[in-house]
LOLUM-557007 format. One line per field, with one value per residue: residue number from 1; residue in one letter; x, y, z of N, C-alpha, C, O in turn. Coordinates in steps of 0.02 Angstrom, whole numbers, plus 50000, padded with zeros to 5 digits. Layout:
// LOLUM-557007
num = c(NUM, ...)
residu = c(a, ...)
n_x = c(X, ...)
n_y = c(Y, ...)
n_z = c(Z, ...)
ca_x = c(X, ...)
ca_y = c(Y, ...)
ca_z = c(Z, ...)
c_x = c(X, ...)
c_y = c(Y, ...)
c_z = c(Z, ...)
o_x = c(X, ...)
o_y = c(Y, ...)
o_z = c(Z, ...)
END
This chain:
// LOLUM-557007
num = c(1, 2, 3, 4, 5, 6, 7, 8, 9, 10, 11, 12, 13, 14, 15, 16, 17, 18, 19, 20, 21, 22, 23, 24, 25, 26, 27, 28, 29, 30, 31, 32, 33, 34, 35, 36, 37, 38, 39, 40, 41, 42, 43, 44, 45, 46, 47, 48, 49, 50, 51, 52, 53, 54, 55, 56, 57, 58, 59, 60, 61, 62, 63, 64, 65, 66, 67, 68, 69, 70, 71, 72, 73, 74, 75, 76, 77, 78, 79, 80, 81, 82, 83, 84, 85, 86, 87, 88, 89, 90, 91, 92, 93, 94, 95, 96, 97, 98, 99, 100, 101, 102, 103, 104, 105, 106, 107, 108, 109, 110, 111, 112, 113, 114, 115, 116, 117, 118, 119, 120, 121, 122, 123, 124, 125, 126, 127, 128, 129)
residu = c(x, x, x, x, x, x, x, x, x, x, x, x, x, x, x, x, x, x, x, x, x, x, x, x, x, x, x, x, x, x, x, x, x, x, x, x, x, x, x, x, x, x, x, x, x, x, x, x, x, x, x, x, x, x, x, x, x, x, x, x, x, x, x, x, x, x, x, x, x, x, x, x, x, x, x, x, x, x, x, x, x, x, x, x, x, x, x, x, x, x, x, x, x, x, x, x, x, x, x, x, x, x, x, x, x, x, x, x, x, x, x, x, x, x, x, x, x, x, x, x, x, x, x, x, x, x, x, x, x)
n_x = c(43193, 43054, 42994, 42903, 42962, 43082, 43075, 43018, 43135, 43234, 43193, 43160, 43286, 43327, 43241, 43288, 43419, 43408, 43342, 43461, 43543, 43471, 43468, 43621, 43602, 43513, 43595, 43698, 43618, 43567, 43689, 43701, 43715, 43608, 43596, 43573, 43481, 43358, 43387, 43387, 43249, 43206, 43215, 43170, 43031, 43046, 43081, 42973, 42869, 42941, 42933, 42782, 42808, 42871, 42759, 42682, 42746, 42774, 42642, 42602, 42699, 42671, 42535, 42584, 42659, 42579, 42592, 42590, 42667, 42781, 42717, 42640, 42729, 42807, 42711, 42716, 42801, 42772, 42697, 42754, 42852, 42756, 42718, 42858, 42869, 42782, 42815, 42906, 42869, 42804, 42894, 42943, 43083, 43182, 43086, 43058, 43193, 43210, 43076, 43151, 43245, 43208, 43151, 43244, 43299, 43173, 43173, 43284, 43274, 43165, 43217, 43293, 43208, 43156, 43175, 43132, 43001, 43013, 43087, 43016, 42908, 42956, 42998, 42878, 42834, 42913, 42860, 42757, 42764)
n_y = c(51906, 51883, 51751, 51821, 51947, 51925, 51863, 51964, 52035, 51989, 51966, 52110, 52158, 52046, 52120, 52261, 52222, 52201, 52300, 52400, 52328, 52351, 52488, 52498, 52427, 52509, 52611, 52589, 52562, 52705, 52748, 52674, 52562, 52428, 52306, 52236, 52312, 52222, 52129, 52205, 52253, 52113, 52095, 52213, 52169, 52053, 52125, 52167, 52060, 52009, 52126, 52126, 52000, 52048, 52155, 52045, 51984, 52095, 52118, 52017, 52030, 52160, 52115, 52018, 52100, 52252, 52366, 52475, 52553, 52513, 52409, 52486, 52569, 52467, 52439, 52524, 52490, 52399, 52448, 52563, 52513, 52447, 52562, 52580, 52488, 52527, 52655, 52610, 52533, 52647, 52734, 52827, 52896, 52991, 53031, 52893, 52851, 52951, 52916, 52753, 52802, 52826, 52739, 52658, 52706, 52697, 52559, 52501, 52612, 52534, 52398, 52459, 52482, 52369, 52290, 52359, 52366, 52233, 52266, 52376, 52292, 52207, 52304, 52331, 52226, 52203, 52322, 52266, 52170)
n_z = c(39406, 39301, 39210, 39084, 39087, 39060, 38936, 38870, 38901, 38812, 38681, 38641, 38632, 38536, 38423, 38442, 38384, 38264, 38200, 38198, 38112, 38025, 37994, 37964, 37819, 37766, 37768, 37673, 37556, 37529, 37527, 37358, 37340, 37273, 37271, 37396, 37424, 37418, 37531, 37634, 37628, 37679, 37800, 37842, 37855, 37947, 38041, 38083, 38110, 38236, 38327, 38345, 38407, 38512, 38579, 38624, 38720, 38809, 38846, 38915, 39008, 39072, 39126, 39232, 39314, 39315, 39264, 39141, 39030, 38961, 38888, 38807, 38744, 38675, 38574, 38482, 38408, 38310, 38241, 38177, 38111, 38027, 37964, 37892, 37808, 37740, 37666, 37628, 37509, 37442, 37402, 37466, 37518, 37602, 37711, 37766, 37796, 37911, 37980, 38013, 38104, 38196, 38251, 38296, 38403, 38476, 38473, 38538, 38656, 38712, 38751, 38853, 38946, 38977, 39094, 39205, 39247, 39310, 39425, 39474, 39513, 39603, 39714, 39763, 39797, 39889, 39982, 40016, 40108)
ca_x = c(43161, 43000, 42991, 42888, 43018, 43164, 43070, 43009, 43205, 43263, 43143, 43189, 43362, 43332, 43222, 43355, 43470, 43376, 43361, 43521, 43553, 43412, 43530, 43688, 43598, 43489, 43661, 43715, 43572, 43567, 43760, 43681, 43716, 43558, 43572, 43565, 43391, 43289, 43411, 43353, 43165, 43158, 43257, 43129, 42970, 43057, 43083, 42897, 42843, 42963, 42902, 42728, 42794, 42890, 42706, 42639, 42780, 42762, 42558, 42623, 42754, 42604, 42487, 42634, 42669, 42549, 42638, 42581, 42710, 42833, 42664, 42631, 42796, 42792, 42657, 42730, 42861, 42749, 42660, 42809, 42879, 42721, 42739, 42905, 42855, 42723, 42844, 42962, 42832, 42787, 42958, 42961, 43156, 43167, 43019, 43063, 43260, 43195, 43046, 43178, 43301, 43166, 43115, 43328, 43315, 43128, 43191, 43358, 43248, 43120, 43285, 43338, 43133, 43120, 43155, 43103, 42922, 43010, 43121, 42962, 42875, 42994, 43005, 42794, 42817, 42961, 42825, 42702, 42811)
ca_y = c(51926, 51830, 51736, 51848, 51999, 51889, 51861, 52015, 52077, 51946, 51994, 52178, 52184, 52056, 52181, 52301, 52219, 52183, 52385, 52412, 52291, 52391, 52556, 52481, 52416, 52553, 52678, 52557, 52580, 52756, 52754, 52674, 52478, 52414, 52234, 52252, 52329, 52166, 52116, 52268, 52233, 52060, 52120, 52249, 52121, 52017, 52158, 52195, 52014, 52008, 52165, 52077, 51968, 52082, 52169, 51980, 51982, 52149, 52103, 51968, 52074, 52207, 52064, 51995, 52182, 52301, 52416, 52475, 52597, 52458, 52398, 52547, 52576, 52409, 52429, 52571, 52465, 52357, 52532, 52601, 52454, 52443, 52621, 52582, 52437, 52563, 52703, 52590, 52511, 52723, 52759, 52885, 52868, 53034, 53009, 52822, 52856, 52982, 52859, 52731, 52820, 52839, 52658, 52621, 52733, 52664, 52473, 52541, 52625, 52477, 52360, 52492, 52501, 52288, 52255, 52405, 52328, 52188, 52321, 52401, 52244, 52174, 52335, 52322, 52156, 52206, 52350, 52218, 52122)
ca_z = c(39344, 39312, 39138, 39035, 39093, 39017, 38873, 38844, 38866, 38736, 38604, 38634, 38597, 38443, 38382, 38413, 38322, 38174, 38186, 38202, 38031, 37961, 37995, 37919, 37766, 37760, 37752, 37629, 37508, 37522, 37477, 37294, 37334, 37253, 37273, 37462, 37440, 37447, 37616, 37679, 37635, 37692, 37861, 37883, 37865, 37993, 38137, 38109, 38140, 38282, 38353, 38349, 38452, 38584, 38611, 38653, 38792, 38851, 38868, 38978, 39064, 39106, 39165, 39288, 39349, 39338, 39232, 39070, 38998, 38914, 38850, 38749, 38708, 38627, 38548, 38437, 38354, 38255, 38214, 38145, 38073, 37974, 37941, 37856, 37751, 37684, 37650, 37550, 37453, 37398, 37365, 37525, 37534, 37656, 37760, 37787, 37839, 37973, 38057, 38040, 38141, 38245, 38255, 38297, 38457, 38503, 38472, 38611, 38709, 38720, 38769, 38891, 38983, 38967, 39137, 39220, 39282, 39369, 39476, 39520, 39548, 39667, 39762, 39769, 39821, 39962, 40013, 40061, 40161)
c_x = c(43113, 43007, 42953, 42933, 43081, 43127, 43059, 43095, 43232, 43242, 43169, 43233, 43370, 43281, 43270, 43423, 43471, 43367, 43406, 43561, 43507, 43451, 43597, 43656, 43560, 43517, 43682, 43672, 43565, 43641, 43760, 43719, 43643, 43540, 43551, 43508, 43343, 43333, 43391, 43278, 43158, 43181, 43205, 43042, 42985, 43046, 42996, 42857, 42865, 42943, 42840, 42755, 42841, 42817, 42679, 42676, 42782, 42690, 42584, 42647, 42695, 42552, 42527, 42646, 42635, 42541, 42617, 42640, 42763, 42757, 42661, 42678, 42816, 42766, 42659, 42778, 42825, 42713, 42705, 42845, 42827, 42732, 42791, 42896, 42822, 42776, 42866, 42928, 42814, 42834, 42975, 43026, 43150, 43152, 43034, 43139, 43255, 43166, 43100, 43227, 43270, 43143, 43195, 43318, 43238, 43163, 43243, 43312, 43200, 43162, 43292, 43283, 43139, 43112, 43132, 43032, 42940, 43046, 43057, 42919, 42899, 42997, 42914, 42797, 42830, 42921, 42780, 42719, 42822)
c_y = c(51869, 51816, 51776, 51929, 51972, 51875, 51894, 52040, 52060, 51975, 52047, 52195, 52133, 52123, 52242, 52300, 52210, 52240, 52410, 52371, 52317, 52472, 52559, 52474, 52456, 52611, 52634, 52563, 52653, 52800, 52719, 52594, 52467, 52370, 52237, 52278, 52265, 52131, 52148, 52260, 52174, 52064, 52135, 52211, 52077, 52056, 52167, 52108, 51985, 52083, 52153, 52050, 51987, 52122, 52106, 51960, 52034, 52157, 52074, 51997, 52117, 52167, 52054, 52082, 52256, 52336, 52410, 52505, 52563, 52437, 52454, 52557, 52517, 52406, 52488, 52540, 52438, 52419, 52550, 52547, 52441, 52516, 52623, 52548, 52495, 52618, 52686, 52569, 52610, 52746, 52840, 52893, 52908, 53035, 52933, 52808, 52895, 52928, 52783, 52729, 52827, 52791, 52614, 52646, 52701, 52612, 52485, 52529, 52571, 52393, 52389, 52476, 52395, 52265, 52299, 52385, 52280, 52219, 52324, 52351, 52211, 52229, 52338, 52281, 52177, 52267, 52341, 52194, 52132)
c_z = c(39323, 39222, 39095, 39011, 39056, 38951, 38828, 38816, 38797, 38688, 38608, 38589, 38540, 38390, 38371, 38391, 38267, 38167, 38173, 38133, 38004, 37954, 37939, 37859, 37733, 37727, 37686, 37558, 37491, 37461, 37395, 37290, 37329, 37277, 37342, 37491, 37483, 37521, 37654, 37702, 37685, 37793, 37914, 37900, 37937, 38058, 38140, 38136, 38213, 38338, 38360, 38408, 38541, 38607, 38654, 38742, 38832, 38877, 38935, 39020, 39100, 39133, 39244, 39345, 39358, 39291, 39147, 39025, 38960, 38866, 38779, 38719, 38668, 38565, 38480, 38397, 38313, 38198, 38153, 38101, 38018, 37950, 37878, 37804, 37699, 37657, 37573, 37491, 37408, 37400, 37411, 37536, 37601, 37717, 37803, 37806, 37901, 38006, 38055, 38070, 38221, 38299, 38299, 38363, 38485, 38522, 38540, 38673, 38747, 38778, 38840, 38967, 39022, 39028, 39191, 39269, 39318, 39417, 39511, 39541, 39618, 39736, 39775, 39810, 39918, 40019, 40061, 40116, 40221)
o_x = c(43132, 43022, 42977, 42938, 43122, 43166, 43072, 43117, 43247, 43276, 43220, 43232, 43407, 43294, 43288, 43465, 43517, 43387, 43401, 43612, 43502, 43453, 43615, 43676, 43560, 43494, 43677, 43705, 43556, 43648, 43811, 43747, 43609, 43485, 43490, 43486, 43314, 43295, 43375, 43252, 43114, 43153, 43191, 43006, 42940, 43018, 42964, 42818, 42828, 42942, 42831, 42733, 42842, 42814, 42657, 42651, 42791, 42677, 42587, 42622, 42678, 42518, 42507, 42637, 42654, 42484, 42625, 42656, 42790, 42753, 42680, 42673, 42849, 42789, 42614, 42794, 42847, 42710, 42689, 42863, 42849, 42767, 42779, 42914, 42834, 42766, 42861, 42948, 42815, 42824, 43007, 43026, 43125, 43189, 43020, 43150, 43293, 43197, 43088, 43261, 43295, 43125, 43196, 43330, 43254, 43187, 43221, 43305, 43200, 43138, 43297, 43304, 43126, 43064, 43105, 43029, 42901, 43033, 43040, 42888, 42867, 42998, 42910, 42766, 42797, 42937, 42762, 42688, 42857)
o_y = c(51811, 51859, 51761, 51957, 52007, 51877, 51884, 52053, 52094, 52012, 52047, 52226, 52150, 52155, 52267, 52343, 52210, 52253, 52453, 52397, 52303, 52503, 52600, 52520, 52450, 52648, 52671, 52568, 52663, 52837, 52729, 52575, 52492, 52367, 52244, 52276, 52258, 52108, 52129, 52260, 52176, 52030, 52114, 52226, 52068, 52037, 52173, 52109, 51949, 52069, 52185, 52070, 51959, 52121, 52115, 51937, 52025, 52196, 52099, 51997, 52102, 52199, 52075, 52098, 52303, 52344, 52364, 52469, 52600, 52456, 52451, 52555, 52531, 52380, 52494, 52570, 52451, 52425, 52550, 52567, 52426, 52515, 52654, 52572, 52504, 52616, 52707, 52581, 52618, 52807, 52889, 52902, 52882, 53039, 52923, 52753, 52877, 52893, 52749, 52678, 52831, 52796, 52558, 52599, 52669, 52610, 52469, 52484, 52568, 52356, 52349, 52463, 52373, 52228, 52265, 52398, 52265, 52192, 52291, 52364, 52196, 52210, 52366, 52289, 52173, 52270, 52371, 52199, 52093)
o_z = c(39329, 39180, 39040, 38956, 39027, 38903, 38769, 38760, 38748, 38653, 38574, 38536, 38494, 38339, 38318, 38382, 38226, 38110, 38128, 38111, 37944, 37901, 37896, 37823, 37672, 37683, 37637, 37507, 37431, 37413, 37363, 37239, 37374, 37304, 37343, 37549, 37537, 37564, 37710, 37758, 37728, 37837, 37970, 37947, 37977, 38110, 38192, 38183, 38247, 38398, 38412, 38462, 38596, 38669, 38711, 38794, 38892, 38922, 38990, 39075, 39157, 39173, 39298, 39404, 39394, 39269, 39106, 38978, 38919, 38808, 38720, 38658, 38619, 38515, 38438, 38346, 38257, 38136, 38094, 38046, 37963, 37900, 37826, 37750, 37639, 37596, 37515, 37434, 37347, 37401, 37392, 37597, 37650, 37767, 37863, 37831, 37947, 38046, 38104, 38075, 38277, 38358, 38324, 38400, 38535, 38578, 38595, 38715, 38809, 38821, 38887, 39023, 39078, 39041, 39234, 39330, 39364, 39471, 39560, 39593, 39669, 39794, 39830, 39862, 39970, 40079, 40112, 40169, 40253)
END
């Protein structure tokens, strides 16, 4: 696994666990714990600057391998993550518990893809050979 593939993975799955704490405290707010709001907010500012920086490793990862499709798929979390910020700021409750259920199975799925490009790279490689 070539260093931008391990770094990409890393980042991943913190992003999907700062999703996955945006779920819990998310259900938690819904259930009418208030205070827990601004944990929630400052939670969700964080996965979006960390999703920022899983695109910067999945650039890398797609430079090293070829392979765009983790790229793009990357490249939708910061999307959506801004998405959410904007919701909560307009009081979308609804709207903004769906795309972030949405954003919990991306962030996964994103985890699940991460090393995916160095598989196929290595079997590229072992093609040459």
């Amino acid at each position: 696994m070539t260093p931008a593939v391990r770094n990409l993975r890393t980042a991943a799955m913190i992003v999907a666990v700062f999703a996955l704490a945006q779920a819990a405290l998310g259900g938690t707010v819904l259930g009418g714990s208030e205070g827990i709001q601004t944990i929630h907010g400052y939670i969700g500012y964080a996965t979006f600057v960390v999703s920022l920086i899983v695109v910067f490793f999945a650039w890398k990862a797609s430079k090293e391998t070829g392979r765009t499709g983790t790229l793009y798929h990357a490249i939708s979390l910061p999307v959506m993550a801004l998405l959410q910020i904007g919701l909560a700021e307009m009081g979308q409750k609804w709207v903004h518990v769906v795309v972030g259920f949405l954003f919990l199975i991306a962030a996964f799925g994103l985890y699940a893809m991460a090393d995916r490009p160095a598989e196929q790279a290595t079997a590229q490689r072992a093609d040459r050979a």
